[in-house]
Legacy VTK file of the C-alpha trace (Angstrom):
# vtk DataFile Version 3.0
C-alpha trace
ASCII
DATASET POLYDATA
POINTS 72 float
157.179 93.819 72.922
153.461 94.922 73.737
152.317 98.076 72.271
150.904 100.469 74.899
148.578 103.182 74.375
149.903 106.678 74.506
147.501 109.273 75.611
147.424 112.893 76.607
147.799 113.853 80.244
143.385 114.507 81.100
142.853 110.919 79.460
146.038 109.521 81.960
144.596 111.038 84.500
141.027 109.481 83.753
142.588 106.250 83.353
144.496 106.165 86.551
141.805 107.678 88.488
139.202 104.440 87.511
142.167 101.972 88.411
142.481 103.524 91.641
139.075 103.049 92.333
139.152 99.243 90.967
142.372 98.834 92.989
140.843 100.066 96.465
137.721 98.397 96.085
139.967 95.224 95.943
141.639 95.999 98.936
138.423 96.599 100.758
137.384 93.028 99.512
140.498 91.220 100.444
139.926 93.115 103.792
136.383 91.486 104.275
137.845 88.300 103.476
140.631 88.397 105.492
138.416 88.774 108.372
135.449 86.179 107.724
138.597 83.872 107.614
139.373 84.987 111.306
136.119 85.036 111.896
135.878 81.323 111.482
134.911 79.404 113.958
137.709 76.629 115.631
137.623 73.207 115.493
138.125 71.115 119.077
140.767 68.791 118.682
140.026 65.190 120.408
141.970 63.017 118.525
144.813 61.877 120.872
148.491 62.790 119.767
151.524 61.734 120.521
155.264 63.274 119.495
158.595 61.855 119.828
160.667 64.586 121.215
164.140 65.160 122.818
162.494 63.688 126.121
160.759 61.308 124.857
156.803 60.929 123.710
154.778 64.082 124.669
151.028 64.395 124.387
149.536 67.405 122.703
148.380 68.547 126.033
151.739 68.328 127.048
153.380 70.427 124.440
150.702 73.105 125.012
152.399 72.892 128.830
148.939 74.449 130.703
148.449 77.466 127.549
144.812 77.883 125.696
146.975 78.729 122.185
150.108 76.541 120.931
152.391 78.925 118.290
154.511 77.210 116.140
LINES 1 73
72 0 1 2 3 4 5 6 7 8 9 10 11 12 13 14 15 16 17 18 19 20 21 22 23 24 25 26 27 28 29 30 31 32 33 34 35 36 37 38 39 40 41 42 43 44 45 46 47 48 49 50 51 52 53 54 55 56 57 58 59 60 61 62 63 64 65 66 67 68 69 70 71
């Protein structure tokens, strides 16, 4: 089993108090990168599609049924 270091409470406290500000800096960071991703531009889609459904072939178009956004 690993070995930790046991301190006294001051050098805890010094301890937890830098990985607190390593852990929030991270979380500001996955933050910012979590939005560039949204931030991404889209891509058009113009390759023609075609799905065999319960009524038969449908188009992408058609699946998307006159809506901007298709959620799967």
């Amino acid at each position: 089993m690993t070995e930790h270091a046991v301190v006294p409470h001051d050098e805890w406290v010094q301890a937890r108090q830098a990985f607190l500000a390593r852990e929030k800096e991270f979380t500001r960071q996955r933050a910012d990168l979590a939005a560039a991703r949204r931030a991404l531009p889209w891509e058009a889609v113009t390759k023609e599609y075609v799905f065999d459904g319960p009524g038969g072939k449908r188009s992408l178009p058609d699946l998307f049924d006159g809506f901007s956004q298709l959620i799967v």
